[in-house]
C-alpha positions as CSV (number, residue, x, y, z in Angstrom):
1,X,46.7,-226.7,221.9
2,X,48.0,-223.5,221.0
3,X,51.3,-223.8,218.5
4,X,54.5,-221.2,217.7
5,X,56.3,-220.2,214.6
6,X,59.6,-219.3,216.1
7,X,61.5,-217.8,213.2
8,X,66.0,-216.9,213.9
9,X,67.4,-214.1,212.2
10,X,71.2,-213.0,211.8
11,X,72.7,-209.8,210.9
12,X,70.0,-207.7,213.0
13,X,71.7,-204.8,214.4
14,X,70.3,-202.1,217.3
15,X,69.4,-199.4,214.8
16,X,67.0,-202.1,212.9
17,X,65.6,-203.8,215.7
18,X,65.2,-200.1,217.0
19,X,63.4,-199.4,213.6
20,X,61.3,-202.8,214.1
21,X,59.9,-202.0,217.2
22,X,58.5,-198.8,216.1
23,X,57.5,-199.7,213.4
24,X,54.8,-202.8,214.9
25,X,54.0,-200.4,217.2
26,X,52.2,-198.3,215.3
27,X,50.7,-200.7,212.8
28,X,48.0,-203.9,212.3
29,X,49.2,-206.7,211.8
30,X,49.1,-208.0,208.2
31,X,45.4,-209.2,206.8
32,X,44.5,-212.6,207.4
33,X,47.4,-213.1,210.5
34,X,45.4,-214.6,213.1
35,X,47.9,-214.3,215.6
36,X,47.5,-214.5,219.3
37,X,50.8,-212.8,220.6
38,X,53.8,-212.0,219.5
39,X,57.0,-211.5,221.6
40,X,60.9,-210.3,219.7
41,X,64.0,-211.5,221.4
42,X,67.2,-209.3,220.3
43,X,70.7,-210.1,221.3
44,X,72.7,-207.3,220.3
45,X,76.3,-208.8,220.7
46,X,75.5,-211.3,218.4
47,X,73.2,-209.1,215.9
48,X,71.0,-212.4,216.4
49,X,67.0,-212.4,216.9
50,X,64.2,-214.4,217.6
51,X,61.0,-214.1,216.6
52,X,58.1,-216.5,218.4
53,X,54.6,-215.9,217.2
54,X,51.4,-218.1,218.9
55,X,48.5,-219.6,217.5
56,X,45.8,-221.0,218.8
57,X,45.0,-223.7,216.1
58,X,46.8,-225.6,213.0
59,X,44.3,-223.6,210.6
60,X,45.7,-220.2,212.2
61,X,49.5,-221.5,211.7
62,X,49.1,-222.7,208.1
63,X,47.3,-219.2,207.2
64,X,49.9,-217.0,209.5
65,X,52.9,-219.2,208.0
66,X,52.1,-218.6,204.1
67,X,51.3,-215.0,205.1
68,X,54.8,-214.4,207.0
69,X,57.0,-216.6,204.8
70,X,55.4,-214.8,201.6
71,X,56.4,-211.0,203.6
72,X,58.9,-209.0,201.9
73,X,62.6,-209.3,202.7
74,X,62.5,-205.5,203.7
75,X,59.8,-206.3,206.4
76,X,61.8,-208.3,208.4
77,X,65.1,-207.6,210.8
78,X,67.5,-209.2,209.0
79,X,68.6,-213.0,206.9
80,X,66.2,-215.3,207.9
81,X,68.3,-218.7,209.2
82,X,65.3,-220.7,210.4
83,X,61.7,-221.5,210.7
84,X,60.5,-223.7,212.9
85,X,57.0,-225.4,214.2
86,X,56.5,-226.2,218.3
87,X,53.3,-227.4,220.2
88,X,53.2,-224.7,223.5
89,X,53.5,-227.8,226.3
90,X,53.0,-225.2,228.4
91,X,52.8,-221.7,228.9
92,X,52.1,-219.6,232.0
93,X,52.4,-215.9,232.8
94,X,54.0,-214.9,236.6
């Protein structure tokens, strides 16, 4: 069963999120991050974001977690509010 770190952030304005994207664009992802996909959810009105990134296994969460919660504060869009753990019930692509 696959499983998703889906991580909230306030305070992430257009320019950063602008900066963000281009910036994961161009690079790996960090060493030992055995993540499957990652998809960015940006509400600009609210300077909120979203972050959800899958795994396919409890052993690739545990490594990806320590590895993303230990990131510099300067890697990431903005304040970190939340961090959360889900099971994917389901997941499907149209």
């Amino acid at each position: 069963m696959a499983i998703v770190r889906l991580v909230t952030f306030d305070g992430v304005t257009t320019d950063r999120m602008n900066q963000m994207r281009d910036e994961m664009q161009g690079r790996e992802p960090p060493e030992g991050l055995n993540a499957k996909e990652i998809i960015v959810l940006h509400d600009p009105d609210t300077e909120r974001s979203t972050v959800l990134v899958f795994f396919d296994n409890e052993d690739d969460y545990r490594q990806g977690d320590e590895i993303l919660s230990n990131m510099d504060r300067g890697d990431t869009p903005g304040a970190r509010t939340s961090v959360t753990r889900y099971d994917v019930a389901h997941r499907d692509s149209m």
